[in-house]
N, C-alpha and C positions, 0 to 999 in steps of 0.2 A: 556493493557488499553482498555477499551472496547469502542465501534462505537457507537456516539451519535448522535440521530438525533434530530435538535433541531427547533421546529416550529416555527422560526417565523413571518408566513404568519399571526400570529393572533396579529401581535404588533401595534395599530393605528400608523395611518402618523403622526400624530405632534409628535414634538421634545422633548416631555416631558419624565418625569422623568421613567417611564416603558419603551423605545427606548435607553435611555441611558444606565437603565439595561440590555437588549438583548445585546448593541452595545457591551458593555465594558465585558461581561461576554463572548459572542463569541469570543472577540479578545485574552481575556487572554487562552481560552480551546486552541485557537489555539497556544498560543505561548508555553499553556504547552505539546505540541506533542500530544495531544487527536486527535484519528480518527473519525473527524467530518463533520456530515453534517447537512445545514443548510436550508430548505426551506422557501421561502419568497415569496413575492408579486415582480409579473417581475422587477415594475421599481424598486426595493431594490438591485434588483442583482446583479447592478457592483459594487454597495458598501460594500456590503458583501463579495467581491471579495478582494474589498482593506483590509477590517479588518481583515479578514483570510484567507489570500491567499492559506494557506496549503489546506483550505477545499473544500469537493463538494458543491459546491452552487447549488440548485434546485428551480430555477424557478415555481411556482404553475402554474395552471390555470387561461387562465385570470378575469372568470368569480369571483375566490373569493374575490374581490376587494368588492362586496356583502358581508354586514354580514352574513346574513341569506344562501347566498347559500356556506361562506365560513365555518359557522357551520355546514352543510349537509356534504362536503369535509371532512372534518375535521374527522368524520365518519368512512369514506370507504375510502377515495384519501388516506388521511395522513395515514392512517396502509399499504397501499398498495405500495405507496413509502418507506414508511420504510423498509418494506421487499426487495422491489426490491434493497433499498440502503442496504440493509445487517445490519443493525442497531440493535444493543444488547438491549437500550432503547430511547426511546422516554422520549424528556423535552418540555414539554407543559409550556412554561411561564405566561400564562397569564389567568388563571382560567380555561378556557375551557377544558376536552382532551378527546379522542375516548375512547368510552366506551369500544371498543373488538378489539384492536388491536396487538395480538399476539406476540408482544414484551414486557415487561414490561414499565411500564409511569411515571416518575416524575413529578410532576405537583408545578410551583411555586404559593401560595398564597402569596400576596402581603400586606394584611393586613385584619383584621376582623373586619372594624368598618361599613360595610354594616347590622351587626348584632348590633353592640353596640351603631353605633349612626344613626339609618334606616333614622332618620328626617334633618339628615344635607348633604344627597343626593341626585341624580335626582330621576327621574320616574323609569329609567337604574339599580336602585338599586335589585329590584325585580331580574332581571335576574342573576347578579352577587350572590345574594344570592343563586341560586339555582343551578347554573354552581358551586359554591364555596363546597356547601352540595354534591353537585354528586361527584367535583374532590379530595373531602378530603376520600369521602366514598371507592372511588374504586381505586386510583392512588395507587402502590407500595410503592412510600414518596412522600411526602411533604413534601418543602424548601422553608424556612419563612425567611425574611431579620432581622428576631430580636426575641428576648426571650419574650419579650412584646407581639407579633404576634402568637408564639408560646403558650403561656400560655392562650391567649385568646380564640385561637381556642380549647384548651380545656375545659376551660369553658363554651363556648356557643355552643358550636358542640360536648362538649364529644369525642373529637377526641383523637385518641390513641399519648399517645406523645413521643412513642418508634419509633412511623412511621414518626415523625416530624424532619429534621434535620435543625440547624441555619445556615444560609451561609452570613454574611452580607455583603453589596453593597461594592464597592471600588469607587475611584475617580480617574477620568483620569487627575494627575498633568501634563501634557501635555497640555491639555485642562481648566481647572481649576487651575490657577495659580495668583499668583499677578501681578495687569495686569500693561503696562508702559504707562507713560502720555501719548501717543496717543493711546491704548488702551482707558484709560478714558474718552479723549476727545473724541474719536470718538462715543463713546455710550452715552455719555452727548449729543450731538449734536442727533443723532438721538432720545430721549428721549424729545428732544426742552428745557434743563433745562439754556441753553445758560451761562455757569456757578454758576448757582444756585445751592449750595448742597444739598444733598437729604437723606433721609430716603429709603430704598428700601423693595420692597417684590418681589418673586419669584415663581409663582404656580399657579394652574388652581383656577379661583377666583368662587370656588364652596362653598357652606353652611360651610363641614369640617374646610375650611381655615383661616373663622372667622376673617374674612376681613372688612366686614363692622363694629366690634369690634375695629381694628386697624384703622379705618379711624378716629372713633371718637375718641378713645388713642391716636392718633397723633396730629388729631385738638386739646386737650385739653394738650397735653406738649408743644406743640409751640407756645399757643396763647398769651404767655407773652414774647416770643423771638423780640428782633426787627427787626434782620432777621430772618426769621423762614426758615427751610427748606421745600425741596418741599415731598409730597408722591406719590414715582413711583411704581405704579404697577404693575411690567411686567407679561404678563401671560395669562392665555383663556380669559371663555367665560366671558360678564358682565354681571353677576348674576338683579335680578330687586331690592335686596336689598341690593347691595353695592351700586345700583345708589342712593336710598334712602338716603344710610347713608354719599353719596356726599352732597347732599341735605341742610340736616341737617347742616353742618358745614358752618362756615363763610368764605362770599366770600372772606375772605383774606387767607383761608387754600388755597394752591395749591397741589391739589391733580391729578398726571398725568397718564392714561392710554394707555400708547402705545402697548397694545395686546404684539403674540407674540413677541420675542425677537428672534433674527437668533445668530446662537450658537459660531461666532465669538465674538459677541460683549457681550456674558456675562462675560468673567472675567472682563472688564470695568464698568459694569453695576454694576457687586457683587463687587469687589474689591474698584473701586470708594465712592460708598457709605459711609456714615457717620455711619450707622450702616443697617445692613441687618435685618427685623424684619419677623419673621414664627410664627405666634403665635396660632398655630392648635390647634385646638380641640381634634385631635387623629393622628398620623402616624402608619404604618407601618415600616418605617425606617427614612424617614426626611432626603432625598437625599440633596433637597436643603438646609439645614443648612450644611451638609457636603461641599457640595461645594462651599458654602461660607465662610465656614472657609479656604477652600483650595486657594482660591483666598485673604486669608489676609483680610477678613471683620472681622468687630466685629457682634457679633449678640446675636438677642435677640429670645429664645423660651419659649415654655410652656413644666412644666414638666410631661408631658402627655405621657404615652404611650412611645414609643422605644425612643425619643427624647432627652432622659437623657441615651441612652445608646451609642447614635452618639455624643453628647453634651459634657457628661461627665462636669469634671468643667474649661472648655474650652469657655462655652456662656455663656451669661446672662439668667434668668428664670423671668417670669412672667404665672398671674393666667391669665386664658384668658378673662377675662373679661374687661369693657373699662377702667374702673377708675387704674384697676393693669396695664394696660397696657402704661396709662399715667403716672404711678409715675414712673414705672422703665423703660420705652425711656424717660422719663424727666432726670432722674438721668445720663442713660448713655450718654445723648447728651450734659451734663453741665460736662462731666469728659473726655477728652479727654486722662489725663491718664489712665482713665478705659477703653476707648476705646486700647486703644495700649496694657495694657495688653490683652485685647480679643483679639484682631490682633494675638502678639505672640504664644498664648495657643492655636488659634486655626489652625494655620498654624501647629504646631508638632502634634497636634491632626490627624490633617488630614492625616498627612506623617503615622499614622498606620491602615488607610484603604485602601485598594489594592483589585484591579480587580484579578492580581496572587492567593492572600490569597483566594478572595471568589471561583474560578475557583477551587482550590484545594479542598474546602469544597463540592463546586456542584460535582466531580468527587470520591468523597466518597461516596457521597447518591447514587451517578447512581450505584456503584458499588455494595452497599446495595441491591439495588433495583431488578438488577439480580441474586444477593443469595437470 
């Protein structure tokens, strides 16, 4: 089995969905006997400790806490550690990797809609496109969480798609489970919904997410409810046009922002919910609808991109636009039956994505990668 060395000194501190995949893909390498090592940002270290005990954990420098000087590292440090750790290849998760580092490189892309949809991200986009063009050009493989990701990167990059292999995410049922009434209640309570039911979303409330879409789809199914439910947004930054599209709606929509969410209380958060609504524009794989199915929500996506291939016919589908998106949350918030079937479908659904399965696909490509 060959010595992997896997950086993730390059994974942001928030909780989101790229930290989950590091987390859950190191714990499974480690449980399938891979000789592994892991380098991180210091304070990560004893947590990487607890996820795979079997491995070396390496501590970086404290300086790369820096983007800019952890892309310099990144360079000359990370090949030089790799060597010293004895490592057959290097797994750059996260777009970036060393251009001459004398082991071979996997490099994971995460998705290609910095190309297909330039206008629904930050300024940040620019770089990612260009970190994306260098690590597709010269990495050994590239591992795409979806056929969706995969085929796109051929199309806008011309990328070889012999060099491309699929690994898709898993869900830690540990972690992502159906949660128990104090579960619910206790993320009800930190949400301030004081038992009020809700409609939920999940995810950095960036342009992609098509959120301020779902604010007014929700104002416009609920506004003939006599209760209506509340919309909780859990998740980053507030964009200047979801505040807008708060705005817009009638001060009897309650629409709730509690940033992030700490990673106890989301099965309560997901599972609680009346329905989980992801109504993206584009994924790369659409962790959060996984995990909400894994938690026993019903939910509702758009058929875009990988979303139909973690979805399958286990969610609900709408076009992302506002008017689709109010008739079908109108339809699934008047069907409680339909609701429970989603629950069902999406619970077995879930049970066939596994950290193990992707961890085995990641240690095919590594091995690729050295032939």
């Amino acid at each position: 089995m060959p010595r992997v060395l896997v950086d993730a000194a390059a994974v942001p501190a928030d909780r989101g969905a790229l930290i989950r995949y590091v987390d859950g893909l190191v714990a499974a390498l480690d449980r399938a006997g891979a000789e592994l090592s892991v380098v991180c940002q210091r304070a990560e270290a004893e947590r990487y400790r607890r996820l795979a005990p079997s491995a070396q954990i390496l501590p970086g420098p404290v300086g790369i806490t820096n983007r800019a000087a952890r892309l310099a590292w990144e360079q000359t440090g990370l090949p030089l550690l790799a060597r010293q750790a004895g490592a057959d290849v290097i797994h750059a998760p996260y777009y970036s990797i060393p251009l001459s580092s004398g082991v071979p490189t996997v490099v994971t892309v995460h998705d290609a809609t910095w190309f297909t949809e330039p206008d629904q991200h930050s300024p940040r986009a620019a770089f990612f496109r260009s970190a994306t063009r260098t690590a597709v050009r010269h990495a050994k493989r590239v591992i795409v969480p979806s056929k969706a990701t995969r085929d796109e990167l051929v199309r806008v990059l011309s990328a070889d798609p012999t060099r491309i292999d699929v690994a898709y995410h898993g869900v830690d049922l540990a972690q992502f489970h159906p949660p128990s009434e104090e579960e619910i209640r206790r993320a009800a309570m930190r949400c301030g919904l004081h038992g009020q039911p809700y409609v939920a979303f999940l995810g950095a409330l960036d342009p992609r997410k098509n959120v301020p879409n779902l604010i007014r789809g929700f104002a416009a199914a609920v506004k003939r409810l006599d209760k209506p439910p509340a919309l909780v947004l859990g998740g980053g930054v507030h964009e200047d046009d979801v505040d807008a599209a708060c705005r817009e709606v009638e001060a009897t929509v309650r629409v709730i922002r509690p940033g992030y969410l700490r990673a106890p209380d989301l099965p309560g958060f997901l599972g609680g919910a009346l329905v989980v609504a992801f109504p993206s524009r584009g994924e790369g794989f659409g962790l959060p609808v996984l995990e909400a199915m894994a938690c026993g929500a019903p939910v509702l996506t758009t058929h875009r991109t990988s979303l139909p291939e973690v979805g399958g016919d286990a969610v609900a589908y709408t076009e992302p636009d506002a008017d689709s998106i109010a008739a079908e949350l109108g339809r699934l918030l008047a069907s409680a039956e339909r609701r429970k079937q989603l629950q069902e479908a999406g619970l077995a659904r879930a049970r066939e994505f596994t950290w193990d399965a992707s961890a085995e696909a990641h240690l095919s490509s590594y091995q690729r990668a050295i032939e």
